[in-house]
C-alpha positions as CSV (number, residue, x, y, z in Angstrom):
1,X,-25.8,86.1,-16.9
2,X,-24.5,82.5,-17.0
3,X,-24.6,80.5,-20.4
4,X,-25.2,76.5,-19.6
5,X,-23.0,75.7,-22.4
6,X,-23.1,71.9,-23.1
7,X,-26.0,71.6,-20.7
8,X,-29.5,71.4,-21.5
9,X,-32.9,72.1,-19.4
10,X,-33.9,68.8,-19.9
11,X,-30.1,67.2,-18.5
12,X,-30.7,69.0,-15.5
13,X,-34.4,67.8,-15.0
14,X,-32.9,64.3,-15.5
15,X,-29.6,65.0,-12.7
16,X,-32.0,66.6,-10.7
17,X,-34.2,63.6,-10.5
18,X,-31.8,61.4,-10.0
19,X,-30.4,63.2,-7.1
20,X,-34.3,63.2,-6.1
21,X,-34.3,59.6,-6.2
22,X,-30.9,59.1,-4.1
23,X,-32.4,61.1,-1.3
24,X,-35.4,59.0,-0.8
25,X,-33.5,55.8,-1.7
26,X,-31.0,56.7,1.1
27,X,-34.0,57.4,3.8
28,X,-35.4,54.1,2.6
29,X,-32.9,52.2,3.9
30,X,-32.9,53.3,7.1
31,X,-35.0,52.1,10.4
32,X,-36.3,54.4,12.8
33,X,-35.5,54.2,16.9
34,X,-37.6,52.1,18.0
35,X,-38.2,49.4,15.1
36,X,-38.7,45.8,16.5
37,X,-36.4,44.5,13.8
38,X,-33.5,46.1,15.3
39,X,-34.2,46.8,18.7
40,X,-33.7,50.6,20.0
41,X,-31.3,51.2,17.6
42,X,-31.1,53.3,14.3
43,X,-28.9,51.1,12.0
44,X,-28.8,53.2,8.7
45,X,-26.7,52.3,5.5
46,X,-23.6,53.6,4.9
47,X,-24.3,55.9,1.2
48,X,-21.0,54.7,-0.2
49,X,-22.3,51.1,0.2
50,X,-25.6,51.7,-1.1
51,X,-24.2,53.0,-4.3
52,X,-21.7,50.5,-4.5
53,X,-24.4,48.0,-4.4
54,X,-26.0,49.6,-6.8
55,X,-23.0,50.3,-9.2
56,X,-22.0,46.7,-8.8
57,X,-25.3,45.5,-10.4
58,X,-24.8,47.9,-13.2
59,X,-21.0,46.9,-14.0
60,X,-22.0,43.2,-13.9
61,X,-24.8,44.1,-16.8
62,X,-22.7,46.3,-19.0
63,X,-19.8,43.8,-19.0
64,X,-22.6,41.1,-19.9
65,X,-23.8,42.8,-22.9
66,X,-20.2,43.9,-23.8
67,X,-20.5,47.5,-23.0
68,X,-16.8,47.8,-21.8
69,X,-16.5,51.7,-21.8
70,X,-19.7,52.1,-19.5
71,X,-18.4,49.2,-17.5
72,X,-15.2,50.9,-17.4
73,X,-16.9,54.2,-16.3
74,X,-18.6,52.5,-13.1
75,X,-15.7,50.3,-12.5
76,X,-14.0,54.1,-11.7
77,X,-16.8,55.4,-10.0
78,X,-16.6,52.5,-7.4
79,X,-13.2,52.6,-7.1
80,X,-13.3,55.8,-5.6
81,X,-16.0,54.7,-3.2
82,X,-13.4,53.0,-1.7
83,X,-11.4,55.1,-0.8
84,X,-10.8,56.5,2.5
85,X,-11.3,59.6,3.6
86,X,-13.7,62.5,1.8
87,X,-15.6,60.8,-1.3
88,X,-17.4,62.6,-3.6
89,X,-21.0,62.3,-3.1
90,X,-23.0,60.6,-5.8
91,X,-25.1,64.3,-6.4
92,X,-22.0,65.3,-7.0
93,X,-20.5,62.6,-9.3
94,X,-23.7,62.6,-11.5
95,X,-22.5,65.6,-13.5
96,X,-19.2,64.4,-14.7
97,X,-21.0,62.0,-16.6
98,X,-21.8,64.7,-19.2
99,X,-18.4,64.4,-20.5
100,X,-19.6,60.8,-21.8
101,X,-20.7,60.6,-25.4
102,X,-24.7,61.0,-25.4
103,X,-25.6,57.3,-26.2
104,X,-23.7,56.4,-23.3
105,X,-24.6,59.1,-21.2
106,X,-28.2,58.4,-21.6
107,X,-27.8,54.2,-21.0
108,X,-26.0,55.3,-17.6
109,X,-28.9,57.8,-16.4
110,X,-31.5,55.9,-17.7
111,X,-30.5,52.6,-15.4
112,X,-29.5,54.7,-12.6
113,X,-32.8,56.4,-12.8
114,X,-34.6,52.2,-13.1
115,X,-32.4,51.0,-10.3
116,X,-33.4,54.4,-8.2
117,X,-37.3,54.1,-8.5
118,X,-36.8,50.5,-7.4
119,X,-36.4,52.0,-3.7
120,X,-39.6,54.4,-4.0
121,X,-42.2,51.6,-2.9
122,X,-39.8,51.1,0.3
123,X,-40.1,54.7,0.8
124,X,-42.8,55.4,3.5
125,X,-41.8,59.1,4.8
126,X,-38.6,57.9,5.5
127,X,-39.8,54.5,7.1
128,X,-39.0,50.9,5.9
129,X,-38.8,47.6,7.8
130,X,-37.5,44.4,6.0
């Protein structure tokens, strides 16, 4: 039997639909063979770019409101997006931010979660053409 100590049911549910939203976020931002816009190619976006994208919007917020610690949270994060070789994968990064106090914790999953749902309407089984 496995105690989630420091973890509640509804954390998970919230992780879990974040990593939800990545998925088809990351599918939307592909084009299939064949799509006039690109020719016969399959250009996809690179995930570390994606969320660096992403990230980038939400650093430029928090340090416009003054919120230096989450600022200083995804200034980390997208530093080690840069890095070469194996990154950690954002499903994989989302759960080291239960370490953050739980107002803070809660701003970061709440915009991720905004900025996520953003990509749904582009999100046509996998299909999207700018």
């Amino acid at each position: 039997m496995e105690l989630p100590f420091g973890k509640s049911r509804a954390e998970d549910s919230r992780i879990s639909r974040l990593v939800d939203l990545w998925e088809r976020a990351q599918s939307a931002a592909s084009h299939p063979a064949g799509c006039m816009c690109r020719g016969v190619l399959m250009p996809s976006i690179d995930p570390r770019m994606l969320e660096d994208d992403i990230l980038d919007y939400l650093q430029t917020r928090y340090e416009d409101v003054g919120h230096t610690r989450l600022s200083a949270v995804i200034e980390g994060r997208r530093g080690q997006l840069m890095v070469s070789g194996r990154v950690q994968r954002f499903e994989e990064w989302l759960p080291s931010l239960e370490g953050l106090p739980p107002e803070d914790r809660d701003i970061i999953l709440d915009d991720l979660e905004r900025s996520l749902q953003s990509f749904e309407p582009l999100d046509r089984g996998g299909f999207a053409c700018y």
